[in-house]
N, CA and C atoms as a LAMMPS dump frame, in Angstrom:
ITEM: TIMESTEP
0
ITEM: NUMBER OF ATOMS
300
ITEM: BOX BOUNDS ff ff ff
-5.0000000000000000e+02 5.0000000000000000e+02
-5.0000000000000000e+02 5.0000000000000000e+02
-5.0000000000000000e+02 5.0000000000000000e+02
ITEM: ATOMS id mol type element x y z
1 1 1 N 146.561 247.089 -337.237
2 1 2 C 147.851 247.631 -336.891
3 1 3 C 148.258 247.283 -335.471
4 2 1 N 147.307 247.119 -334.885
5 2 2 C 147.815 247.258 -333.482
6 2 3 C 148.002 245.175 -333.038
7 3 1 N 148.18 244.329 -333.847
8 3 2 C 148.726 243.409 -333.142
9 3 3 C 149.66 242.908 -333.776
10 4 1 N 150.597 241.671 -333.174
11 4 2 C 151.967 241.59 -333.539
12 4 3 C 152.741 241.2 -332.514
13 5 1 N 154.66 241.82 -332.673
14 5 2 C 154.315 241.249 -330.961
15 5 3 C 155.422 243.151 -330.777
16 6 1 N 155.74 242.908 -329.365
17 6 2 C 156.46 244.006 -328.515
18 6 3 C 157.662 244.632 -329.39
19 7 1 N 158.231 243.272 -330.201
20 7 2 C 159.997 243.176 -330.839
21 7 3 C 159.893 244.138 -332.244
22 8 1 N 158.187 244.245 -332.837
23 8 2 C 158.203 244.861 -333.959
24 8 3 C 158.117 246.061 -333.814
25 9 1 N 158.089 246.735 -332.578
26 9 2 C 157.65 248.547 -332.344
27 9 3 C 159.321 249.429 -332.428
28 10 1 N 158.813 250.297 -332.787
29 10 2 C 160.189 251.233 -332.769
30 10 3 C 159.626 252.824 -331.915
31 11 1 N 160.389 253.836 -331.405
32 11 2 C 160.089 254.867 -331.187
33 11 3 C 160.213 256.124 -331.845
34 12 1 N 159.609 257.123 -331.753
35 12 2 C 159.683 257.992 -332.164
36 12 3 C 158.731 258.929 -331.936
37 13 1 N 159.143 260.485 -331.596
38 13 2 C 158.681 261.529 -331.445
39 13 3 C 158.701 262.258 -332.678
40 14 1 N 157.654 263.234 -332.839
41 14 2 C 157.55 263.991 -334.061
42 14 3 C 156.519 265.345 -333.427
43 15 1 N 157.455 266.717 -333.4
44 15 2 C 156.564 267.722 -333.259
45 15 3 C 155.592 268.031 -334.411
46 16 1 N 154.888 268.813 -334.544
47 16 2 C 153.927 269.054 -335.193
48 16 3 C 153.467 270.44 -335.559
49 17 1 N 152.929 270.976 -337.075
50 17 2 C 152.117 271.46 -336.815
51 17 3 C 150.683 271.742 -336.949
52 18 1 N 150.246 270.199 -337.138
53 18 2 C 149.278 269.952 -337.435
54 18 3 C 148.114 270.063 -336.276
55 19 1 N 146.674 270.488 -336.878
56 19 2 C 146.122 270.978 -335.237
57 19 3 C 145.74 269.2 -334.774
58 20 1 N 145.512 269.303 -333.25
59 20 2 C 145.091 268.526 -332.845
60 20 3 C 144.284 267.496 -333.079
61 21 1 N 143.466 268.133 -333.71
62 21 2 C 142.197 267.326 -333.971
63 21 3 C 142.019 266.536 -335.384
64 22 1 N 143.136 266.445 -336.632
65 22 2 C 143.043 265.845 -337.374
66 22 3 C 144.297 264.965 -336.982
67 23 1 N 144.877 264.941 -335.769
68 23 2 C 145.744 263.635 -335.901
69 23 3 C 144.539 263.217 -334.708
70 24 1 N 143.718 263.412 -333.893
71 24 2 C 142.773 262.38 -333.05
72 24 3 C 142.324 262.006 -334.084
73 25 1 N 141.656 261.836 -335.037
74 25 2 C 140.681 261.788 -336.028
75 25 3 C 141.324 260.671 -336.505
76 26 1 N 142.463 260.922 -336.881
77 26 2 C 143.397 259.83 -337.887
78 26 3 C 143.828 258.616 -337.024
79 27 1 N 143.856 259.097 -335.755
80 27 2 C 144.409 258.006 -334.838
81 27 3 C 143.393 257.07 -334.595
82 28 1 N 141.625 257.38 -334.073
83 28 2 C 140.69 256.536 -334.283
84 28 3 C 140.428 256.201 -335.434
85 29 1 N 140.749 256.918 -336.292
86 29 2 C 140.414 255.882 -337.847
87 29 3 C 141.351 254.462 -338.129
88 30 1 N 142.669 254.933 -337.469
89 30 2 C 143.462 253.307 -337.833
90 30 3 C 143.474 252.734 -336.759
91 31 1 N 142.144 252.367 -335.823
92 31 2 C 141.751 251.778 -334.601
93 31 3 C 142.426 252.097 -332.962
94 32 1 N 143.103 253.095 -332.74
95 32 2 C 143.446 253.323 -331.691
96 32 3 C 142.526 254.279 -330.877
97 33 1 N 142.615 253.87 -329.813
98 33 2 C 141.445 254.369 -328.52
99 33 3 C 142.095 255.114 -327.09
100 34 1 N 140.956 255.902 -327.067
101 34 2 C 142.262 257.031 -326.036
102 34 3 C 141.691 256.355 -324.386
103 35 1 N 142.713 256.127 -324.166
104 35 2 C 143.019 255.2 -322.977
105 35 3 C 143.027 256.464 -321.439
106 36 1 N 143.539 257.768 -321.633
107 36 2 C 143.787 258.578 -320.441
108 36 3 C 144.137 259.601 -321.196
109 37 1 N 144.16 260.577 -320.091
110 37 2 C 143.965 262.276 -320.606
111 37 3 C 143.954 262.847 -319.034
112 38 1 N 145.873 263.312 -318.9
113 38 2 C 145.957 264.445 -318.145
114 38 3 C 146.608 265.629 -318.261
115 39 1 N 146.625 266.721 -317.305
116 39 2 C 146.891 267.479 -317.807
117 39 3 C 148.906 267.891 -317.36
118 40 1 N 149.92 268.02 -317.42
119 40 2 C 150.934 268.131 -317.387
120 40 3 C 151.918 269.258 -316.746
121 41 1 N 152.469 269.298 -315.685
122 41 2 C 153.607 270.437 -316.03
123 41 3 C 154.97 270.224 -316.122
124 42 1 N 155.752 270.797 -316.896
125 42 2 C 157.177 270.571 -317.233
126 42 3 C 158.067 271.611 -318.639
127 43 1 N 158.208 271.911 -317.469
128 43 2 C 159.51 273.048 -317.581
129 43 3 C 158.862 274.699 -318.069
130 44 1 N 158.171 274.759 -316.899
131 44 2 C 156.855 275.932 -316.705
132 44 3 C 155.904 275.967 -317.531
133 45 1 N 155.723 274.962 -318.17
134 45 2 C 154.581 275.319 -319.406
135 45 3 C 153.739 273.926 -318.738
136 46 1 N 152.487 273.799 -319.51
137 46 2 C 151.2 273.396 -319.121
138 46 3 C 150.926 272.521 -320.413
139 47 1 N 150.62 270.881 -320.221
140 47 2 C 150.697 270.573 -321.547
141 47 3 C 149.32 270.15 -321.031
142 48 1 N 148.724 269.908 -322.301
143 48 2 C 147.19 268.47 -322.312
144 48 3 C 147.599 267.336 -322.954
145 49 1 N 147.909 266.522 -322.117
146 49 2 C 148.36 265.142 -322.749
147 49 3 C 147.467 264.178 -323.258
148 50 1 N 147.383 263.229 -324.096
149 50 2 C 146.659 262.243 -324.294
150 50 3 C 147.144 260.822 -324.529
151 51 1 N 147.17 259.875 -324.287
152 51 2 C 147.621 258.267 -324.362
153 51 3 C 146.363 257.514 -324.914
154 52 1 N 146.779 257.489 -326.179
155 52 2 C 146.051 256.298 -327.056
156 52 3 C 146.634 254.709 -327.428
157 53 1 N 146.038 254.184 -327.45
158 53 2 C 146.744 252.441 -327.475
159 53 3 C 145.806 252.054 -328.536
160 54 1 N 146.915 250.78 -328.787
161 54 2 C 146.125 249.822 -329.953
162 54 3 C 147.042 248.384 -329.89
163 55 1 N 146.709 247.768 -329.432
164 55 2 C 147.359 246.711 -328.649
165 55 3 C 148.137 246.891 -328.082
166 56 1 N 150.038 246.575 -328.375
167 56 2 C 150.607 247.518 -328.368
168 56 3 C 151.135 248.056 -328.374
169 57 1 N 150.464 249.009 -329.037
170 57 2 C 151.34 250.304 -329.83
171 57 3 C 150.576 251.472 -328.949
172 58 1 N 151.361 252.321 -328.87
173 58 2 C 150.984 253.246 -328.314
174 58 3 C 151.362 255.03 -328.15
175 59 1 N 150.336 255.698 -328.533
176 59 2 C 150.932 257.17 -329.257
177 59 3 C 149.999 258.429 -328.181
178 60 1 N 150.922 259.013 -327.823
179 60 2 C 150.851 260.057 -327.154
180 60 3 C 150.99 261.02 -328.042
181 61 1 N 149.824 262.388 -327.447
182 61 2 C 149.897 263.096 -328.103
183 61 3 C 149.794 264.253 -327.073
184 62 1 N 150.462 265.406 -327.356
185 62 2 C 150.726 266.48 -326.432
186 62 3 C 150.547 267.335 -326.82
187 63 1 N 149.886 268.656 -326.39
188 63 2 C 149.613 270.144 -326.884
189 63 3 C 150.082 270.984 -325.984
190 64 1 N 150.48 272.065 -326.145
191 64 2 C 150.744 272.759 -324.904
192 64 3 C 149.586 273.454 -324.814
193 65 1 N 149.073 274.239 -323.26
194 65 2 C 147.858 274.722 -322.982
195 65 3 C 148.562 276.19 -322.613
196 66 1 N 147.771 277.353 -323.56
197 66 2 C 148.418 278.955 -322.97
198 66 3 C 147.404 279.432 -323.615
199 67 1 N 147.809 281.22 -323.557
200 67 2 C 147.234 282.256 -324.405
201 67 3 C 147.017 281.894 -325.811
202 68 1 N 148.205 281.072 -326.042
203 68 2 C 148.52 281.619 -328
204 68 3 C 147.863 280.104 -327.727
205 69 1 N 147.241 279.49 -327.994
206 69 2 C 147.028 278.215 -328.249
207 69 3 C 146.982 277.842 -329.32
208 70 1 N 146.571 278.495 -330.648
209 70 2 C 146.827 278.31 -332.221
210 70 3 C 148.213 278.55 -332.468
211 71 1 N 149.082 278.783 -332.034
212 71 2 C 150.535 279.029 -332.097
213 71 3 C 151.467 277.47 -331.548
214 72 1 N 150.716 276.844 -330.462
215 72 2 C 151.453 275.771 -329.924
216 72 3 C 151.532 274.724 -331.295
217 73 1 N 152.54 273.788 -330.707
218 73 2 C 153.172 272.842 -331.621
219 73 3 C 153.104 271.61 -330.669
220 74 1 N 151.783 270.677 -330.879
221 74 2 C 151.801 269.469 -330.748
222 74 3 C 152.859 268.82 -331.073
223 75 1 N 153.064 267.584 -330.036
224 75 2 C 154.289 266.733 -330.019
225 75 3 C 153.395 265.509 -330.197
226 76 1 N 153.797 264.458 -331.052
227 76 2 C 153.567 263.443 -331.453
228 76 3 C 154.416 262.121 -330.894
229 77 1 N 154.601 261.469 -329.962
230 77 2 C 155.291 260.343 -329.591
231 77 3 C 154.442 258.845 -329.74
232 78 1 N 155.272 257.956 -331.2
233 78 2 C 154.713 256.832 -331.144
234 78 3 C 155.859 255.69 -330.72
235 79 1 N 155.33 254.629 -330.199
236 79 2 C 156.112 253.474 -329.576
237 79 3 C 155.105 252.153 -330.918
238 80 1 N 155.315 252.159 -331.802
239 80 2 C 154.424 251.76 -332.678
240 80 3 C 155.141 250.897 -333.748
241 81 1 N 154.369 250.06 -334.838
242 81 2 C 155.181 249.547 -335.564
243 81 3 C 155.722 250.692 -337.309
244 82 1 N 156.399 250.106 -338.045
245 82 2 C 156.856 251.659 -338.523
246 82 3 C 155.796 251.784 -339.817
247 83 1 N 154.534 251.024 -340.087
248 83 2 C 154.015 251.244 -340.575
249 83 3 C 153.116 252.008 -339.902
250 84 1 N 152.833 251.879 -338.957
251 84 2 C 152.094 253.514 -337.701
252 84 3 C 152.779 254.55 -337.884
253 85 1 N 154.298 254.517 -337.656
254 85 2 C 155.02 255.311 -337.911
255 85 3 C 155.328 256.247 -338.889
256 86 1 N 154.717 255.435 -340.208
257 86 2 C 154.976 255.941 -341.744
258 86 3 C 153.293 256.817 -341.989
259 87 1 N 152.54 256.519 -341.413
260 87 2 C 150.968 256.568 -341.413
261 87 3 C 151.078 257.941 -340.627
262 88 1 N 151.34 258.194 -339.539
263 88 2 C 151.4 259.406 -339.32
264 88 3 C 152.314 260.931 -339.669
265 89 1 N 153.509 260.121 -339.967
266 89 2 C 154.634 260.767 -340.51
267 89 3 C 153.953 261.324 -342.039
268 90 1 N 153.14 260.896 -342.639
269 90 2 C 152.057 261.416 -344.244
270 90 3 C 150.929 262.35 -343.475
271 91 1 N 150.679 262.11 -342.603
272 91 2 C 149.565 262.968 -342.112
273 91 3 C 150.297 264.079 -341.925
274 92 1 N 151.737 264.069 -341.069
275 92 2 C 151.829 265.336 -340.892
276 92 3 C 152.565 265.964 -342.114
277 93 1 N 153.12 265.079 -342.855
278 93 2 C 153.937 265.856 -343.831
279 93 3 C 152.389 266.623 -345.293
280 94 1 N 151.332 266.338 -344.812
281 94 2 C 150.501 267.208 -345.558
282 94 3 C 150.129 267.819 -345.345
283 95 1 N 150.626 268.703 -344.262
284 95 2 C 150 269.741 -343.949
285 95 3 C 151.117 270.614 -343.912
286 96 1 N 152.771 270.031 -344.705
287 96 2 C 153.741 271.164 -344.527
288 96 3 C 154.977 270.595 -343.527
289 97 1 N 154.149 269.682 -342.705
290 97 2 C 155.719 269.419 -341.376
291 97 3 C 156.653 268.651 -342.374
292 98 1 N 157.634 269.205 -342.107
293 98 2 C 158.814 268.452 -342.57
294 98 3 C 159.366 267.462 -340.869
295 99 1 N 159.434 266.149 -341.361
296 99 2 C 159.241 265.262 -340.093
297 99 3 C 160.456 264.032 -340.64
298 100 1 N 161.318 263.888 -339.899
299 100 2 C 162.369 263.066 -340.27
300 100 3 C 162.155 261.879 -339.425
C-alpha cells in the first residue's frame, strides 16, 4: 500500500469510536510504522498523538487524554491512497461508526 507516487493520495479525517488499539493493530498489519508520538494541546484539551507512515501515506491518529478516557473519540486523519482509505473506513464501520 504504501508505494506509488504523491498524485495518488487523497485526505481525510474520520472520528472514531473505535478504541485505539485495534486501529494500531490494523495499521501495522497493512505495513505502516509509527514514526513519532507526542503529546498535544489544543483548544484546552490534551491529545496523545501518533504519526504512522508507509511510504507515503501517512495516518495520524489522535486520542484525547482526561478522566473519562473510555468516553474519548479518537480522530483518524489519513493522507493515503483511497484504498487505505476504504481499509480503514471497514474497520471503523464494524464496530458501529457510521464514517462518510
Amino acid at each position: 500500500m504504501g508505494s506509488g507516487r504523491k498524485s495518488d493520495l487523497r485526505l481525510k479525517s474520520m472520528p472514531s469510536m473505535v478504541p485505539v488499539v485495534v486501529i494500531e493493530a490494523r495499521l501495522l498489519e497493512l505495513g505502516f510504522n509509527l514514526t513519532s508520538e507526542a503529546t498535544v494541546v489544543s483548544d484546552n484539551r490534551f491529545w496523545r498523538r501518533r504519526v504512522y507512515t508507509n511510504g507515503y501515506e501517512v495516518v495520524t491518529l489522535s486520542d484525547e487524554i482526561g478522566r473519562l478516557y473510555h468516553l474519548k473519540d479518537p480522530v483518524v486523519t489519513i493522507c493515503g491512497k483511497e484504498k487505505t482509505i476504504q481499509t480503514i473506513r471497514n474497520i471503523l464501520s464494524l464496530f458501529g461508526d457510521k464514517v462518510s
